[in-house]
BAKOLDO-48193 format. One record per atom (N, C-alpha, C): x, y, z; residue in one letter. Coordinates in pm, whole numbers, padded with zeros to 5 digits, always signed. Each point is the difference from the previous one (the first is absolute). Layout:
% BAKOLDO-48193
XYZa/...
END
This chain:
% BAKOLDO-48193
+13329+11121+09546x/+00042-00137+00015x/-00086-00089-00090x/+00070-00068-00068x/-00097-00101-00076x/-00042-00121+00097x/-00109-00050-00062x/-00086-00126+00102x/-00040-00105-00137x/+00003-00120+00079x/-00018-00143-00055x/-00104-00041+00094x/-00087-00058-00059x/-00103-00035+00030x/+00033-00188+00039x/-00042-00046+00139x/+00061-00124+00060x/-00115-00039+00075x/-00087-00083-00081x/-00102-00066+00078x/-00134+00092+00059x/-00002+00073-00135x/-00091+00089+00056x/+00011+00109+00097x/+00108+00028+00053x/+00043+00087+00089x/+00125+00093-00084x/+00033+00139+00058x/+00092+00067-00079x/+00120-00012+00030x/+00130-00020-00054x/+00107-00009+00105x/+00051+00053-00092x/+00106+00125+00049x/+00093+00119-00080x/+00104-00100-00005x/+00043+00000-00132x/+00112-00058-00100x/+00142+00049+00041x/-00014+00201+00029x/+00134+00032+00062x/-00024+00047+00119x/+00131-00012+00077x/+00009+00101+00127x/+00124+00111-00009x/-00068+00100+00082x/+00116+00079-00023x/+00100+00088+00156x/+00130-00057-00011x/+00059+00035+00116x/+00078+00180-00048x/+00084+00044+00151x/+00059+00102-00092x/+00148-00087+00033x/+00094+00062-00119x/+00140-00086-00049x/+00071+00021+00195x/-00061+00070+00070x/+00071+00015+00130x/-00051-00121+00068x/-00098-00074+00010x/-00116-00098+00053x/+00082-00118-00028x/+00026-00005-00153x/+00078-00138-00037x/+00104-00030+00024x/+00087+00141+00037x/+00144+00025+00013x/+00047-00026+00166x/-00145+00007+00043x/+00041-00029+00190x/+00033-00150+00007x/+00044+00082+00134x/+00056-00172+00057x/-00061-00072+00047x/-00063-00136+00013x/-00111-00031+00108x/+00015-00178-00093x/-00033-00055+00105x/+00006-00125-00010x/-00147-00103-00012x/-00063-00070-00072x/-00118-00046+00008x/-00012-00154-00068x/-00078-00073+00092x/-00020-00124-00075x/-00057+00009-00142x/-00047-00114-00049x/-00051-00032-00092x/-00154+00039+00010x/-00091-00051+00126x/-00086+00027+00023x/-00058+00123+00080x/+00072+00047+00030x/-00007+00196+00011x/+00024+00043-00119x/+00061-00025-00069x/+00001+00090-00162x/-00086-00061+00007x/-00055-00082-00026x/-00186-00001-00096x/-00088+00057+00067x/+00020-00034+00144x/-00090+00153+00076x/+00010+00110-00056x/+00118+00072-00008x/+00042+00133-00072x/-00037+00009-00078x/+00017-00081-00092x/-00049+00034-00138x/-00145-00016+00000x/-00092-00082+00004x/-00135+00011+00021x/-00071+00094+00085x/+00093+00078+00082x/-00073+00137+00088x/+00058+00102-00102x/+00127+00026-00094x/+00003+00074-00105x/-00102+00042-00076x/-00083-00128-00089x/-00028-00037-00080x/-00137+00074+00038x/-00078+00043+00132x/-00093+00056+00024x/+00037+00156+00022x/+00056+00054-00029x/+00013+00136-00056x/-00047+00035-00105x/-00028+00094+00001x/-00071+00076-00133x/+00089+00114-00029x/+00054+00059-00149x/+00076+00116+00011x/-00094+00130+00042x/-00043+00016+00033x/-00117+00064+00032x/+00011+00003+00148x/+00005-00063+00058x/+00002-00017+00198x/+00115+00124+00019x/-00043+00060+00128x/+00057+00143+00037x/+00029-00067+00151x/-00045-00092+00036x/+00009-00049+00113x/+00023-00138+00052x/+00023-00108+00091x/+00042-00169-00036x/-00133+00013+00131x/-00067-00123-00094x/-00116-00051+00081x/-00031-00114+00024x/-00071-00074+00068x/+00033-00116+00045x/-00102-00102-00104x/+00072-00105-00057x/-00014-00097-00055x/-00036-00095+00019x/-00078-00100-00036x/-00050-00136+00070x/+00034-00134-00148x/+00072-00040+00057x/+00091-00145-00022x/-00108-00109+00040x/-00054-00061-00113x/-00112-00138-00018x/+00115-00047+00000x/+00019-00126+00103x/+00088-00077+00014x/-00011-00109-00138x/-00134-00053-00039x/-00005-00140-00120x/+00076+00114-00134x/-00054+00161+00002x/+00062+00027-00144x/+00151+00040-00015x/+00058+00029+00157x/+00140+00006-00017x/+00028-00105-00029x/-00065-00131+00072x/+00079-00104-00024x/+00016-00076-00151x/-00104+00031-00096x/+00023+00000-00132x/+00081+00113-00063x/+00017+00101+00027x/+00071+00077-00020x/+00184-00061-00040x/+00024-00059+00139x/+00168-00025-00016x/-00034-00146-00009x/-00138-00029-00035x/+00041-00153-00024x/+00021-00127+00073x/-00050+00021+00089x/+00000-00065+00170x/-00082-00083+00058x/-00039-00125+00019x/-00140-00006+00052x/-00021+00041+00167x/-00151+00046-00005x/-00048+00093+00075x/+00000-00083+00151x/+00044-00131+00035x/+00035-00084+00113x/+00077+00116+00099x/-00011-00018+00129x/+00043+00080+00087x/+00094+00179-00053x/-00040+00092-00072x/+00059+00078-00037x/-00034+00081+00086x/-00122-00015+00088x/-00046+00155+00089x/+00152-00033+00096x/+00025-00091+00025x/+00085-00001+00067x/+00155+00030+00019x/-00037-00042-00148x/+00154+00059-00027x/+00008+00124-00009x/-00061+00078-00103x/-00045+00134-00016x/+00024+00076+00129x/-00029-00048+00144x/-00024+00016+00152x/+00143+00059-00009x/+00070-00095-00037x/+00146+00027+00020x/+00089+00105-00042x/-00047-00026-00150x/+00080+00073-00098x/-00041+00150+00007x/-00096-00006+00037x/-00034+00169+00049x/+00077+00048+00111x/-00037-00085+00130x/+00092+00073+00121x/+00132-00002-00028x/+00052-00111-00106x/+00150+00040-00026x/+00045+00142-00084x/-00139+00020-00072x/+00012+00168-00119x/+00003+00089+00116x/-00058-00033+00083x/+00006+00124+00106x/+00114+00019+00069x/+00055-00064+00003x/+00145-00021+00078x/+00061+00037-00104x/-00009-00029-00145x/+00137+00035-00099x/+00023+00133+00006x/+00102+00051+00006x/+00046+00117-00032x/+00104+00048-00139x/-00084+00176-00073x/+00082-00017-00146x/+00046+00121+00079x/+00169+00024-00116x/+00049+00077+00082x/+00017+00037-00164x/-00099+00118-00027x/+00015+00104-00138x/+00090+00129+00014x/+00049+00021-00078x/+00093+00129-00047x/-00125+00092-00039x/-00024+00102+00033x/-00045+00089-00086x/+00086+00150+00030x/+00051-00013-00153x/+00096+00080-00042x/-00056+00106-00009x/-00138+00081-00060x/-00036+00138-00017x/+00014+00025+00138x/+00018-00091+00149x/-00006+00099+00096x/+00172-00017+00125x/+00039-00113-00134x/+00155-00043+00089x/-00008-00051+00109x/-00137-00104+00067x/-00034-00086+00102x/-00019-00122-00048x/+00036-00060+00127x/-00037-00177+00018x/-00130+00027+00069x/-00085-00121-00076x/-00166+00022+00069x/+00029-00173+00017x/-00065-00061+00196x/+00031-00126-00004x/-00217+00021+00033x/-00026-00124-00038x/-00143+00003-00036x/-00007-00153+00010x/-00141-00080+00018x/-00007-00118-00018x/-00143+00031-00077x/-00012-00128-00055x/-00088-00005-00122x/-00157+00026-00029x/-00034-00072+00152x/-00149-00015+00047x/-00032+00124+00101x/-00109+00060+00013x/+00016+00082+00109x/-00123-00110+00113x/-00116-00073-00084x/-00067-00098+00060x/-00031-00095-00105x/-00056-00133+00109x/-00080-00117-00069x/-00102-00070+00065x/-00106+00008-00024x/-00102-00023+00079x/-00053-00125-00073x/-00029-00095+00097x/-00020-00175-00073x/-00171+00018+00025x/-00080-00030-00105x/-00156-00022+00015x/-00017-00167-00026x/+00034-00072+00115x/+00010-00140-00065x/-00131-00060-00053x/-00115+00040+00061x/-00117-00035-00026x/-00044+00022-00169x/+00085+00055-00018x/-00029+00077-00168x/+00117-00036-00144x/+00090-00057+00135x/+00137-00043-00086x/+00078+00152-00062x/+00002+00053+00088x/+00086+00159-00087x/+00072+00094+00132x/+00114+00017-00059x/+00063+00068+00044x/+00002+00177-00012x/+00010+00078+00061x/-00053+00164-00017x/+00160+00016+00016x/+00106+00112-00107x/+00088+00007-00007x/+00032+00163-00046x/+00103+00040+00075x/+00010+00141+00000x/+00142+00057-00040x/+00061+00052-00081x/+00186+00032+00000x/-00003+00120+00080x/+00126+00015+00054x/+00040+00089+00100x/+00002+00147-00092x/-00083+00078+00027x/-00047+00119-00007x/+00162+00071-00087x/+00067-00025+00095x/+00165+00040-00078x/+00056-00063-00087x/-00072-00091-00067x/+00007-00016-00132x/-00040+00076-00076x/-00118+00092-00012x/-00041+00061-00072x/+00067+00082-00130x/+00111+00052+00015x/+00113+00056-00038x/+00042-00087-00114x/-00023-00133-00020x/+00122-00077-00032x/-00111-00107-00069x/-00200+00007-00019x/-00061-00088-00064x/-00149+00088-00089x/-00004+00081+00115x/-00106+00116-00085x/+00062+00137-00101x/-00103+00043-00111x/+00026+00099-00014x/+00104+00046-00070x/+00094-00118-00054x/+00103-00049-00067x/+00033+00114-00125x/+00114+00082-00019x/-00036+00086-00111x/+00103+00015-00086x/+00133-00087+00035x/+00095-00032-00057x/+00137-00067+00148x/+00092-00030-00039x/+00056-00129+00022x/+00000-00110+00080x/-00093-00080-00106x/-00065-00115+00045x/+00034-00074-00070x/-00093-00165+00061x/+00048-00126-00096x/-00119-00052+00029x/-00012-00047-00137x/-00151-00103-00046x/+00024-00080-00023x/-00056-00121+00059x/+00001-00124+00038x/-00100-00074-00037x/+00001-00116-00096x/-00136-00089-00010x/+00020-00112+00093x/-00132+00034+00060x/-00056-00129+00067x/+00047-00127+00023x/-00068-00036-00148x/+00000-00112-00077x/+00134-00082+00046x/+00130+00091-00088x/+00094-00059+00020x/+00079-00070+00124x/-00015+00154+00076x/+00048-00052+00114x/-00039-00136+00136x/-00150-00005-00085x/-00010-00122+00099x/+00020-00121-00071x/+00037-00017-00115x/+00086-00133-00077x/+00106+00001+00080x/+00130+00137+00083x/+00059-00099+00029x/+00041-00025+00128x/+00061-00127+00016x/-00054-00083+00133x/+00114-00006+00065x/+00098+00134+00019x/+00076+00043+00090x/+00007+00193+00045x/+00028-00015+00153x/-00036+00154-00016x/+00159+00063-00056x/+00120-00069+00035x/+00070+00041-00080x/-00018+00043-00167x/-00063-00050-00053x/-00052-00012-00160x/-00070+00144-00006x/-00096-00002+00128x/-00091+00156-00014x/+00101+00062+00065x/+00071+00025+00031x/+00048+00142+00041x/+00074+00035-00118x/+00054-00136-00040x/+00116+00081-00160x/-00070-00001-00104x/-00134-00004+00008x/-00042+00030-00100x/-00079+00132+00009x/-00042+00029+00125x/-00072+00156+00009x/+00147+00063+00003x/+00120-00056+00033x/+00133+00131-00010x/+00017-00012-00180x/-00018-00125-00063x/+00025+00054-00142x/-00058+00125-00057x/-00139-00046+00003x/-00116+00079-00023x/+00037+00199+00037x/
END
């Protein structure tokens, strides 16, 4: 994965789903995709396993561009709603519907401003380990735009 360097901190330029991941069905705000994508974005192609992540609330919030005014709170939300979302993926090498929701936990450290964030283990299939049909995704782009309709047809172009 290539990385861009953002304020002194590293943030990977692409993410990478498999073409079954992008191809599911599942419904998400605007501000759950930037969750998503910023818990993507902490993968390494290298990870054999999904481990739990910690979300600085001030650098997400420069991240999508936001000021950092009540976001633990929102964040509060937009998580228990990832947990509730459900994707309903095809995976064809085994001719099953896998229904899965996104988060498996989220643990709020408010004292610290960060969120601890985990994807459901049954993702694994579909974000690690990637060895062909997939789709690479920059970052960058997708958080220019400022509908999630916009990101979904643009990770289905892709």
């Amino acid at each position: 994965m290539k990385k861009v360097k953002k304020e002194g901190r590293s943030l990977h330029k692409c993410v990478v789903k498999s073409n079954s991941l992008v191809e599911a069905r599942y419904r998400l705000s605007l501000q759950e995709a930037h969750v998503i994508f910023w818990l993507l974005t902490q993968i390494n192609s290298d990870d054999e396993d999904f481990k739990i992540h910690k979300m600085d609330i001030s650098e997400f919030s420069k991240m999508i561009g936001v000021e950092v005014d009540n976001q633990y709170s929102k964040l509060r939300l937009v998580t228990r709603s990832l947990m509730r979302r459900v994707l309903d993926i095809y995976e064809s090498e085994k001719q099953e519907w896998l229904q899965v929701a996104w988060l498996s936990s989220a643990r709020y450290q408010r004292k610290k401003g960060a969120i601890l964030l985990k994807f459901d283990p049954d993702l694994k299939l579909h974000l690690l380990q990637l060895k062909g049909q997939f789709t690479k995704i920059d970052i960058i782009d997708t958080l220019k735009l400022k509908s999630i309709h916009a990101v979904r047809i643009f990770e289905l172009l892709l």
